[in-house]
N, C-alpha and C positions, 0 to 999 in steps of 0.2 A: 463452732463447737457446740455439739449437743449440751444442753443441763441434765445430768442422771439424779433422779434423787438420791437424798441422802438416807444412810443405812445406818441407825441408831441402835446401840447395842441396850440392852434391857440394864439395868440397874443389876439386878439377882446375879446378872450374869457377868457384867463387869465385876462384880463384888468377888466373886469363885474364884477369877481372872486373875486377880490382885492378889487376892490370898493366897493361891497357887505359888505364882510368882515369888510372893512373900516366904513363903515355905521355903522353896529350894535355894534363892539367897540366902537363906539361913542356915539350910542345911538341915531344916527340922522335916518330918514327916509331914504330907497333907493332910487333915483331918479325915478320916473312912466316909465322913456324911457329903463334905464336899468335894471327892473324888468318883462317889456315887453319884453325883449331880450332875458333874462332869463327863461321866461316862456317859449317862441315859440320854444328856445332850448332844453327844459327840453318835452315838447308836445312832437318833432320830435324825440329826442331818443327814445322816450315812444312809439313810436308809431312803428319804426324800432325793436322795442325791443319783440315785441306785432305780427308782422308779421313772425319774425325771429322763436321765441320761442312760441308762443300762450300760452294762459292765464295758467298760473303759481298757482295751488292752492295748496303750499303746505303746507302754514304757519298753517292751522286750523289741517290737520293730524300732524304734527311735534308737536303744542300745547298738542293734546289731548294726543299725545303717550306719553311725557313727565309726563303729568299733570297726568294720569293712570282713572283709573273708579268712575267719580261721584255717590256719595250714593246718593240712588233712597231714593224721599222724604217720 
């Protein structure tokens, strides 16, 4: 078996993580600063992710193969 390194999450960002989490147990709203942060992180992956791999369509053939041939009306 291969060794993959290990992928350590940032402190800032487990911290958002937690809070987050924290919020919607509670039932309370996320704070606007740490849902901004949240966001801009979740954009940049998105966006690293989108350069790396380019657009990903696999979700609708994997549906249909499953789902098999709609009866024609």
């Amino acid at each position: 078996m291969e060794n993959k390194p290990s992928v350590s999450i940032p402190p800032e960002v487990m911290a958002d993580a937690q809070l987050v989490a924290d919020c919607v147990a509670a039932g309370r709203p996320v704070p606007a600063e740490v849902a901004r942060r949240v966001h801009e992180r979740a954009e940049k992956v998105r966006r690293e992710i989108l350069a790396t791999h380019g657009v990903q369509n696999i979700g609708v053939d994997i549906i249909r193969e499953l789902r098999g041939e709609l009866p024609q009306p």
